[in-house]
C-alpha positions as CSV (number, residue, x, y, z in Angstrom):
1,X,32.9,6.2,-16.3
2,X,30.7,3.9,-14.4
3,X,28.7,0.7,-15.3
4,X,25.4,-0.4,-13.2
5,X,23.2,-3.9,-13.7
6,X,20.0,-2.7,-15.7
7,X,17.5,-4.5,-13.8
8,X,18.5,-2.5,-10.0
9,X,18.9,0.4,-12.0
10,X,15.1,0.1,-13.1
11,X,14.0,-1.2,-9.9
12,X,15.5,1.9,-7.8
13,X,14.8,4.7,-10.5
14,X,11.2,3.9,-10.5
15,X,11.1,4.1,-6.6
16,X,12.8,7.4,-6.9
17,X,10.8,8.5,-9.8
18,X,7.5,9.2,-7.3
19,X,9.4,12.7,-5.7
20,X,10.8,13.7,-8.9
21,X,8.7,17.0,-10.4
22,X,7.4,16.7,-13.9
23,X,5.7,20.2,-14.1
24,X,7.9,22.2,-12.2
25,X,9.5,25.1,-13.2
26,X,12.7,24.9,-12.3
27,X,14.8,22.6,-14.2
28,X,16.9,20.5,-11.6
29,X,13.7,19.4,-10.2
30,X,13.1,16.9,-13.1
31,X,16.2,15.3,-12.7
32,X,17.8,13.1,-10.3
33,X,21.0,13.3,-9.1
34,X,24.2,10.5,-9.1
35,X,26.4,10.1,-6.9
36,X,29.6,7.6,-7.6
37,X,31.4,6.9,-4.8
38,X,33.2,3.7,-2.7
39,X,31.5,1.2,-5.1
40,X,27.5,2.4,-5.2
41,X,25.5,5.1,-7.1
42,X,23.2,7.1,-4.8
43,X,20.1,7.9,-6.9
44,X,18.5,10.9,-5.5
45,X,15.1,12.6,-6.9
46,X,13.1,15.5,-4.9
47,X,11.0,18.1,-6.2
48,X,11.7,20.2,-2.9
49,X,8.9,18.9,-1.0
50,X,9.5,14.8,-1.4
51,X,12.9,13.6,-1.6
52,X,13.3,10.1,-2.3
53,X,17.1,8.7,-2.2
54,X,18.6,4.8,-2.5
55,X,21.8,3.5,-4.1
56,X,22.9,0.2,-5.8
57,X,26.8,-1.5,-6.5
58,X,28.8,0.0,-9.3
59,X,31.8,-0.6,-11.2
60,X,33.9,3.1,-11.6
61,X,37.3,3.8,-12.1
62,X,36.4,7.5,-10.6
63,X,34.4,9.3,-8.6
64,X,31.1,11.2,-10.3
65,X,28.3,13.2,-9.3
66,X,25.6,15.1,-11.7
67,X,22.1,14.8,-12.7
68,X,20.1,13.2,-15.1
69,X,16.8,13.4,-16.8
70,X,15.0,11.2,-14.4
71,X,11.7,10.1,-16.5
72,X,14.0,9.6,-19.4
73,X,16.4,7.6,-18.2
74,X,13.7,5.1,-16.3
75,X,11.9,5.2,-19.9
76,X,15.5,3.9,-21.5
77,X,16.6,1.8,-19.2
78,X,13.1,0.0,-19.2
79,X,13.7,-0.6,-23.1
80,X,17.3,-2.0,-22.6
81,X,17.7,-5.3,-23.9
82,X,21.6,-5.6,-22.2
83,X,22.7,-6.5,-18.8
84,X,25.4,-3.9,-17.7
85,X,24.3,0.0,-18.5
86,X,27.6,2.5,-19.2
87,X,27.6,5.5,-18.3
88,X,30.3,8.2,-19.7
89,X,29.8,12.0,-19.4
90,X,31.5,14.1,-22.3
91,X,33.1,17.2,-22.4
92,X,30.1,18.9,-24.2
93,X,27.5,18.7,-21.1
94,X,25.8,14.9,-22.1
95,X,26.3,11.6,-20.5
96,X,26.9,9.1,-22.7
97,X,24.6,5.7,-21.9
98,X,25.8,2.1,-23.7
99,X,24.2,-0.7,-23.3
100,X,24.7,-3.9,-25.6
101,X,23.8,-2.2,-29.1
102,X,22.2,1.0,-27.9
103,X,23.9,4.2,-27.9
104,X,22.5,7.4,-26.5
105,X,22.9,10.3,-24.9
106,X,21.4,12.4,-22.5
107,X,21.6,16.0,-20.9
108,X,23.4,16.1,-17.4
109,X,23.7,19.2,-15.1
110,X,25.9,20.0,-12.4
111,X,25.2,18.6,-8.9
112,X,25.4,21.6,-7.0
113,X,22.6,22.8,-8.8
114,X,20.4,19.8,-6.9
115,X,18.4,20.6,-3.7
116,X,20.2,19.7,-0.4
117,X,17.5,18.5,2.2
118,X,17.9,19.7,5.8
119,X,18.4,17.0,8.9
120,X,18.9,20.1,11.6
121,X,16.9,19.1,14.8
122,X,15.4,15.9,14.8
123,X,13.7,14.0,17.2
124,X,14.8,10.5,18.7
125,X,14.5,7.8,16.0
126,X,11.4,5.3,16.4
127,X,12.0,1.7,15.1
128,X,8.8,-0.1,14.1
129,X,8.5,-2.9,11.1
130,X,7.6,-0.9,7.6
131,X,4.5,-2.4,6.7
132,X,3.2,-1.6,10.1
133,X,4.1,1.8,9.2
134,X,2.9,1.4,5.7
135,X,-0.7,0.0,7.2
136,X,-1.0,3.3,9.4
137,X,-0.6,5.7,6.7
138,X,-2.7,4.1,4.0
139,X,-5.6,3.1,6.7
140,X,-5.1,7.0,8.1
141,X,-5.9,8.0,4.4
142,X,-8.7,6.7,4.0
143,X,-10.8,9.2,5.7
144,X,-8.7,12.1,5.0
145,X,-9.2,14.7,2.2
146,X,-7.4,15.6,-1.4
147,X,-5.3,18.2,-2.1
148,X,-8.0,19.9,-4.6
149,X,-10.8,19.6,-2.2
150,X,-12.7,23.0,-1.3
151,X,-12.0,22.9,2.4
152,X,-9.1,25.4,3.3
153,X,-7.6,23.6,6.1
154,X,-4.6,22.0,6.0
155,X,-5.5,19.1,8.7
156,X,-8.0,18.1,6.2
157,X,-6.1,17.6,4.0
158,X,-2.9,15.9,5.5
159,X,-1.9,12.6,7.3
160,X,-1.6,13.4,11.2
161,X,1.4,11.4,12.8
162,X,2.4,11.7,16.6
163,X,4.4,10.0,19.3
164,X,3.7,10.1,22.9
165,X,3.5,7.9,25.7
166,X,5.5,5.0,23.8
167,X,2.4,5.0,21.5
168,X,2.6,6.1,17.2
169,X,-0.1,6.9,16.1
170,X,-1.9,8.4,12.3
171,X,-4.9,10.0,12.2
172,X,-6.9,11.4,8.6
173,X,-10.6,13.7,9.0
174,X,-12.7,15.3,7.0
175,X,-14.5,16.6,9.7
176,X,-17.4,14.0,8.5
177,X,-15.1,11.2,8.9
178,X,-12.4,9.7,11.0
179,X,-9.5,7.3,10.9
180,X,-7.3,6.4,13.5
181,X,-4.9,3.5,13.7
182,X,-2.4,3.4,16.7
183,X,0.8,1.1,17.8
184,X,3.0,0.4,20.4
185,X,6.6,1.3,20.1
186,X,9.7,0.7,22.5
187,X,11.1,4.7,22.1
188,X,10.2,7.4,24.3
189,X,9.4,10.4,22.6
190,X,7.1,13.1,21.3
191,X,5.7,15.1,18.1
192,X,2.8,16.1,16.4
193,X,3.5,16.2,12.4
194,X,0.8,17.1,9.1
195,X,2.1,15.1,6.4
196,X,0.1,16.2,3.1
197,X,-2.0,13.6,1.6
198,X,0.4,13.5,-1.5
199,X,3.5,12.8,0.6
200,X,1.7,9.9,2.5
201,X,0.9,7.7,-0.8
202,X,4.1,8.2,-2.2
203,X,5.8,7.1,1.8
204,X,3.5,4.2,1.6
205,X,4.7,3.3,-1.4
206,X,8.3,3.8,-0.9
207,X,7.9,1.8,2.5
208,X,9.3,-2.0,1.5
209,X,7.6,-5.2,3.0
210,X,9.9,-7.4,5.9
211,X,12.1,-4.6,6.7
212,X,12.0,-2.2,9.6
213,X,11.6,1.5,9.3
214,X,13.3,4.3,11.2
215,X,11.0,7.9,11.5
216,X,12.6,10.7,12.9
217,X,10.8,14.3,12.6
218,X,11.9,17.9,13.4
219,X,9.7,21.1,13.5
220,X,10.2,21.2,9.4
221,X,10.5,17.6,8.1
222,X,10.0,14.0,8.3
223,X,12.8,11.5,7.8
224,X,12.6,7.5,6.9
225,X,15.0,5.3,6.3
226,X,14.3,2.1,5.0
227,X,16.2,-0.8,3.6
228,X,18.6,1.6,2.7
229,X,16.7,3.9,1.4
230,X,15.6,7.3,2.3
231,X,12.0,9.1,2.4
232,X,11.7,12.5,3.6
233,X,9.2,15.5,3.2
234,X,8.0,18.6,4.1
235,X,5.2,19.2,6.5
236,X,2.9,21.4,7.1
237,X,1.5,24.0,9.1
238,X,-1.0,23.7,11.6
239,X,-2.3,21.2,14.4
240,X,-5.6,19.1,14.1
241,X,-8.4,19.4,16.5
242,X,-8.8,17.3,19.8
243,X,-10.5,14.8,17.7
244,X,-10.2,12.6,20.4
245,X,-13.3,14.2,22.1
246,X,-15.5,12.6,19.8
247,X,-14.7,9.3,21.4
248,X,-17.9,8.1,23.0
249,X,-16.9,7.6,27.1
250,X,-19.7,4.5,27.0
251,X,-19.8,1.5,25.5
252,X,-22.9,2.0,23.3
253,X,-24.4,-1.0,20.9
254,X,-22.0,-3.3,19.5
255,X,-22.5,-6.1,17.1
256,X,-20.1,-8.5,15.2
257,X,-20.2,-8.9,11.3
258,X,-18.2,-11.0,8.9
259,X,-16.4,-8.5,6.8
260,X,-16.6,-10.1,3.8
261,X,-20.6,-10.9,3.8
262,X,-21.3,-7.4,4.8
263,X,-18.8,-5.9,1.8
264,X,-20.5,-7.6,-0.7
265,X,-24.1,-6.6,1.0
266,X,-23.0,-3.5,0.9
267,X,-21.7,-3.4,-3.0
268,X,-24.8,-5.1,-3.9
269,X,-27.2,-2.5,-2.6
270,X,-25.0,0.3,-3.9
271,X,-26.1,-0.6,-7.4
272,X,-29.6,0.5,-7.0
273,X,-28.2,4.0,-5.5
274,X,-27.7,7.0,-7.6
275,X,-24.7,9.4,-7.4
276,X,-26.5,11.8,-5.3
277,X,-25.0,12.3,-1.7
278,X,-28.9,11.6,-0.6
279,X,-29.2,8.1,-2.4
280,X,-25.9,6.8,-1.1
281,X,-27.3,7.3,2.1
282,X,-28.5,3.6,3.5
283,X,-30.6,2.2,6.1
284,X,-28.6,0.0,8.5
285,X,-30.2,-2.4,11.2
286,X,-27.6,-3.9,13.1
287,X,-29.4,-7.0,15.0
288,X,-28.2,-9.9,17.1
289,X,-27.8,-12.7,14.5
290,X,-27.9,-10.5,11.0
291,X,-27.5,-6.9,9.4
292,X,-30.2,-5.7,6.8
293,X,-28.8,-3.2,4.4
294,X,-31.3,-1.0,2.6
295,X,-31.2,1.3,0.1
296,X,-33.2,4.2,-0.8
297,X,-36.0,4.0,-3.3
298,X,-35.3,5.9,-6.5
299,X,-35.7,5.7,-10.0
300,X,-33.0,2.8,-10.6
301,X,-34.6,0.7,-8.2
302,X,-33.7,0.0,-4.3
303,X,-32.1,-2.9,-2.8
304,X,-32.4,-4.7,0.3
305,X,-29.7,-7.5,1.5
306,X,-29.7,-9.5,4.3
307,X,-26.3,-10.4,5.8
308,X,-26.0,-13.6,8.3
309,X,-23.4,-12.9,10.9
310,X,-20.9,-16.3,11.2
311,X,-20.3,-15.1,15.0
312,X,-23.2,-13.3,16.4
313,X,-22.3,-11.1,19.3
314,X,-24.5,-8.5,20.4
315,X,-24.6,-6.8,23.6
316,X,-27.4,-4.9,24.0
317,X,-31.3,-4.6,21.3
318,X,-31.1,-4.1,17.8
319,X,-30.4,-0.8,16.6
320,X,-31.3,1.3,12.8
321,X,-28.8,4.0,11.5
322,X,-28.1,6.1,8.4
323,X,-24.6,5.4,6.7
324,X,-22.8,6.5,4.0
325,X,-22.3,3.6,1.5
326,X,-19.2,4.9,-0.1
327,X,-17.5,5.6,3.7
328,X,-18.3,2.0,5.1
329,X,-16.8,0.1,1.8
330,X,-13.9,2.7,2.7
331,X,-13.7,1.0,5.9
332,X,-14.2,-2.3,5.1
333,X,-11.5,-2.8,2.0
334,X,-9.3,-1.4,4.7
335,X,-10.0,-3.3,7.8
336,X,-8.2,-6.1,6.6
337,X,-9.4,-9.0,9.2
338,X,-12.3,-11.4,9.0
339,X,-15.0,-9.8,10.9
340,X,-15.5,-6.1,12.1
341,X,-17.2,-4.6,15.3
342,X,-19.9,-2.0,14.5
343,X,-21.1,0.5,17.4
344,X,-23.8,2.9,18.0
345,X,-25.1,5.0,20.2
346,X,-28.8,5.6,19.7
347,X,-29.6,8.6,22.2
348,X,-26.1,10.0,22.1
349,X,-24.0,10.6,25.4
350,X,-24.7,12.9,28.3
351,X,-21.0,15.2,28.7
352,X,-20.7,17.7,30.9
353,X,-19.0,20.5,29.8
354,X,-17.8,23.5,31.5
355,X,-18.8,27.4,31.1
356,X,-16.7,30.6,31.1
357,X,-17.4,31.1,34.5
358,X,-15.9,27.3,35.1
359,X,-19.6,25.9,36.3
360,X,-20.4,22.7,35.0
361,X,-23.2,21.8,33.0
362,X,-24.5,18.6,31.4
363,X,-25.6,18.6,27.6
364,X,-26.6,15.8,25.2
365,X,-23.6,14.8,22.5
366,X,-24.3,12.7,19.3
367,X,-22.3,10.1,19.0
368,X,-20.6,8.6,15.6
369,X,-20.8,5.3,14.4
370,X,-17.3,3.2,15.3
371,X,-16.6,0.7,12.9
372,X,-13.2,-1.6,14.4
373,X,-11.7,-4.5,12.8
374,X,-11.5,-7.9,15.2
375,X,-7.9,-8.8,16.3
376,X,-5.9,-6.4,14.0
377,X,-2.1,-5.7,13.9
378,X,-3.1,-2.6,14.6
379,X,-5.3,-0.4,16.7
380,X,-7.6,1.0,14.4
381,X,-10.9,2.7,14.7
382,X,-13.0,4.5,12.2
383,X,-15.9,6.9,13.0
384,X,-18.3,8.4,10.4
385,X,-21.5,10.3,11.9
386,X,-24.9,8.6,11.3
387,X,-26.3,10.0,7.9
388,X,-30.1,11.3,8.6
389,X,-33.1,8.8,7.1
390,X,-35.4,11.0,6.9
């Protein structure tokens, strides 16, 4: 028998809710497991590729571990109207639940029937503040893909996360997009990780605000603990690109913008813009004191806005480019600072590149469009290619 305060019991259930399986077939995988022990319930959900775990102060005369319908017991709880939640498991397979009037109870199974995750061969722990870690991930996301899109690799479809040279960093492509956000950290270490897109929301969500957060990763899993809690998942198979190759090596057209003028520019001329991938397509000309947004002309009108920069800096002529609507208000809910630097290269880069016989040889290389936030937290750069206006 063992009594916990309703309102942590809510609170930690709902975090652990997010890995626990509601279609699975395999029964364990819906329910979370309890363990009783030295004052604290550990609350422990996984559906064998997310495992979630945190604990909160108990009152027990004994010892307990099992599992418990996890979606049902965060549904009751939530409808409690006492303070202190009893729990009593039966001789008949059911856990008794009391709490000020209410009596119910629920199935239980046995806890060696719950998933053990595996901590074998981990790297060196890196210490960074959570919603640093938090801001990575979700900013990463941004540009990566969905688990049910068409495209049949992984690195499309995941969160990329590495260490080296005392630098994290997250990275998310679609191969027409790109996010990167980097930071400095104190450890010295290396990997190279795919976290699936559906891990990476439900990390960013477990990750807690004013705390720090310790990563470690092996060949198999990530691990974070945070706040006393635990995150881990599996990862996937695979490496992405050199993606850093796309980087321009010049410095290209760069202008200044107030992020908030040019988001609702931007939101006003989508309006006029039909759902084909053609009419989200808009004009951009970046000059030194303003940005004109244009839409295309259609049958629901076109739109044309006019967005004053509040510190123009431009170093180099005015420039027009094609973007993607929909990607740059990506970008810009994300960016998260007052004004944003935009980039361009008109004619592209000269590269030289190398052939099988290892002669060099120079060839012309498009450049993306760089969109970076102004005095961020974070490094964090996002690159989309120019859309075609023509």
């Amino acid at each position: 028998m063992f009594t916990i305060k309703r309102d942590p019991l809510v609170k930690e259930l709902g975090i652990v809710s997010a890995a626990v399986s509601t279609r699975s077939v395999i029964p364990v995988l819906a329910f979370c497991l309890l363990d009783v022990s030295k004052g604290r319930t550990k609350i422990t959900g996984s559906n064998c590729d997310i495992t979630i775990s945190t604990s909160i102060p108990c009152d027990h005369d004994v010892d307990w571990s099992g599992c418990l319908p996890a979606k049902q017991l965060l549904s009751l709880a939530r409808l409690l109207d006492g303070e202190d939640v009893l729990f009593a498991p039966d001789g008949d397979g059911r856990m008794k639940i009391e709490c000020g009037k209410s009596k119910h109870r629920l199935p239980r199974m046995g806890a060696d029937t719950f998933p053990v995750a595996d901590k074998t061969g981990e790297s060196t722990p890196v210490v960074l503040p959570a919603e640093i870690l938090s801001s990575m991930v979700s900013t990463a996301a941004i540009a990566a893909g969905f688990e049910n899109d068409s495209n049949p690799a992984a690195y499309l479809k995941s969160i990329y996360l590495s260490a080296a040279n005392k630098t994290l960093e997250a990275v998310g492509t679609t191969g027409e997009k790109l996010s990167s956000t980097s930071f400095a950290i104190a450890e010295t270490c290396e990997f190279e990780l795919l976290i699936p897109r559906e891990a990476s929301s439900a990390l960013v969500s477990f990750l807690p605000a004013d705390m720090e957060a310790t990563v470690w990763a092996s060949e198999k899993h990530l691990r974070v603990e945070a706040a006393g809690r635990l995150f881990m998942c599996r990862l996937l198979d695979g490496k992405l690109p050199n993606w850093k190759s796309l980087r321009p090596h010049t410095e290209g057209l760069r202008a200044r913008v107030a992020t908030d003028a040019l988001t609702l520019g931007v939101k006003r001329a989508v309006i006029t813009s039909k759902d084909e991938r053609w009419c989200r397509t808009m004009k951009m000309e970046v000059a030194k004191n303003q940005v004109i947004v244009e839409s295309r002309e259609n049958d629901l009108g076109a739109s044309i806005e006019v967005v004053e920069s509040a510190a123009p800096e431009m170093n180099g002529d005015s420039f027009i480019c094609g973007v993607n609507a929909l990607q740059l208000l990506g970008f810009l809910g994300a960016a998260g600072t007052d004004e944003i630097f935009i980039q361009f290269w008109p004619g592209g880069e000269k590269r030289i590149g190398k052939a099988r016989d290892g002669s060099e040889f120079e060839y012309d290389s498009v450049c993306p469009l760089r969109f970076s936030p102004v005095e961020s937290q974070i490094h964090f750069e996002y690159f989309t290619m120019p859309a075609r206006l023509d």
